[in-house]
C-alpha positions as CSV (number, residue, x, y, z in Angstrom):
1,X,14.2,-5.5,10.0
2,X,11.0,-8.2,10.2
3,X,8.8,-5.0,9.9
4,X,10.6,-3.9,6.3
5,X,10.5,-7.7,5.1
6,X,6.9,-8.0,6.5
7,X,6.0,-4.6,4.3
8,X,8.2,-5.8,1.4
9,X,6.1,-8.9,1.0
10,X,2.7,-7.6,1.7
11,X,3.1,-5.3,-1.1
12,X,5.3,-7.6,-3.3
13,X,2.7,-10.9,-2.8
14,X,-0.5,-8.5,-3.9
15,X,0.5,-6.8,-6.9
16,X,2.8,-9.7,-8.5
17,X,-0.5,-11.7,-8.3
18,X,-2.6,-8.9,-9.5
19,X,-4.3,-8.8,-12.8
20,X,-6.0,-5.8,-14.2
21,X,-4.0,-2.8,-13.3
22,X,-3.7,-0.7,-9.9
23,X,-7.2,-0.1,-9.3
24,X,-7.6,-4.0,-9.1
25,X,-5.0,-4.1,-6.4
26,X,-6.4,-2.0,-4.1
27,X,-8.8,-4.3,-2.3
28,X,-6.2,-6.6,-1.8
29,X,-3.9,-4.3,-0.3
30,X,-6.9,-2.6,2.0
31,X,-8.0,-6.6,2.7
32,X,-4.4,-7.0,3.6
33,X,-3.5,-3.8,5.7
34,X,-6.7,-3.4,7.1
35,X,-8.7,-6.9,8.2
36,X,-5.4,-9.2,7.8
37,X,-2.3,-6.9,9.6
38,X,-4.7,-4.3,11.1
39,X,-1.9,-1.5,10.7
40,X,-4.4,1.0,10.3
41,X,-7.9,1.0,10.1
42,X,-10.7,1.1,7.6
43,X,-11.5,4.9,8.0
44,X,-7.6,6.0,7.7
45,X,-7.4,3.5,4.5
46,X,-10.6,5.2,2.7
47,X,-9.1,8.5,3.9
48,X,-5.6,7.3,2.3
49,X,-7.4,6.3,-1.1
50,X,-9.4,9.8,-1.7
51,X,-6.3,11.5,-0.9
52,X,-4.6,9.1,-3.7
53,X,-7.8,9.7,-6.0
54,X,-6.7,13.4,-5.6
55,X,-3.0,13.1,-6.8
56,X,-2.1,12.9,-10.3
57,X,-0.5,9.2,-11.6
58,X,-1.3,5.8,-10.8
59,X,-3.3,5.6,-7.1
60,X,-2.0,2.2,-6.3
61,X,1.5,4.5,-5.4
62,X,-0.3,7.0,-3.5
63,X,-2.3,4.6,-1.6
64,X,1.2,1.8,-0.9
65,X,3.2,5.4,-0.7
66,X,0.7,6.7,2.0
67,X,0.0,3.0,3.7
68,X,3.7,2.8,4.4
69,X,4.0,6.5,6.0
70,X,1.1,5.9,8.4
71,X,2.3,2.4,9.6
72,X,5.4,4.1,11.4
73,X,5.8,7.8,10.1
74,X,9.3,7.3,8.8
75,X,9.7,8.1,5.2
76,X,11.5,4.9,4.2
77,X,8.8,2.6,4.5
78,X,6.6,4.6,1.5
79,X,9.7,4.5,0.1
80,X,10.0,0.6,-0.1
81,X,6.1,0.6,-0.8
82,X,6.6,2.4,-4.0
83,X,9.4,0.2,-5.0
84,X,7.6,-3.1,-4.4
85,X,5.0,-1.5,-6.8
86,X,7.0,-0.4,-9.6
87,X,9.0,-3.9,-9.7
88,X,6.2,-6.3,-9.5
């Protein structure tokens, strides 16, 4: 459960503090995942964002959506990504 909550916040804490849109968020959440947490690296993460770049809609979903899938594999945890994005 600390893992969720831990995901949650991350998420939560860098886009309710954000101004400028989703592109603005994205070096938080890669300062965040990648130097601060170290979940995945900085290769995977650039590999995560031009994979995002690719998708049609807002990339700060793809990236969180993407982030959260690599951190365990399990579906859920993009899941709660998106949903920390869309509320905050």
């Amino acid at each position: 459960m600390t893992i969720i909550l831990t995901i949650v916040l991350c998420f939560f804490k860098n886009i309710f503090f954000d101004f400028g849109g989703g592109n603005a968020v994205i070096p938080l959440i890669k300062n965040e995942v990648v130097v601060k947490k170290r979940w995945i690296t900085e290769d995977e993460f650039n590999h995560l964002l031009i994979l995002a770049n690719t998708i049609p809609g807002p990339s700060i979903f793809q990236v969180s959506a993407s982030v959260g899938f690599v951190i365990n594999s399990w579906y859920y945890w993009s899941t709660i990504s998106i949903v920390c994005c869309i509320f905050a």
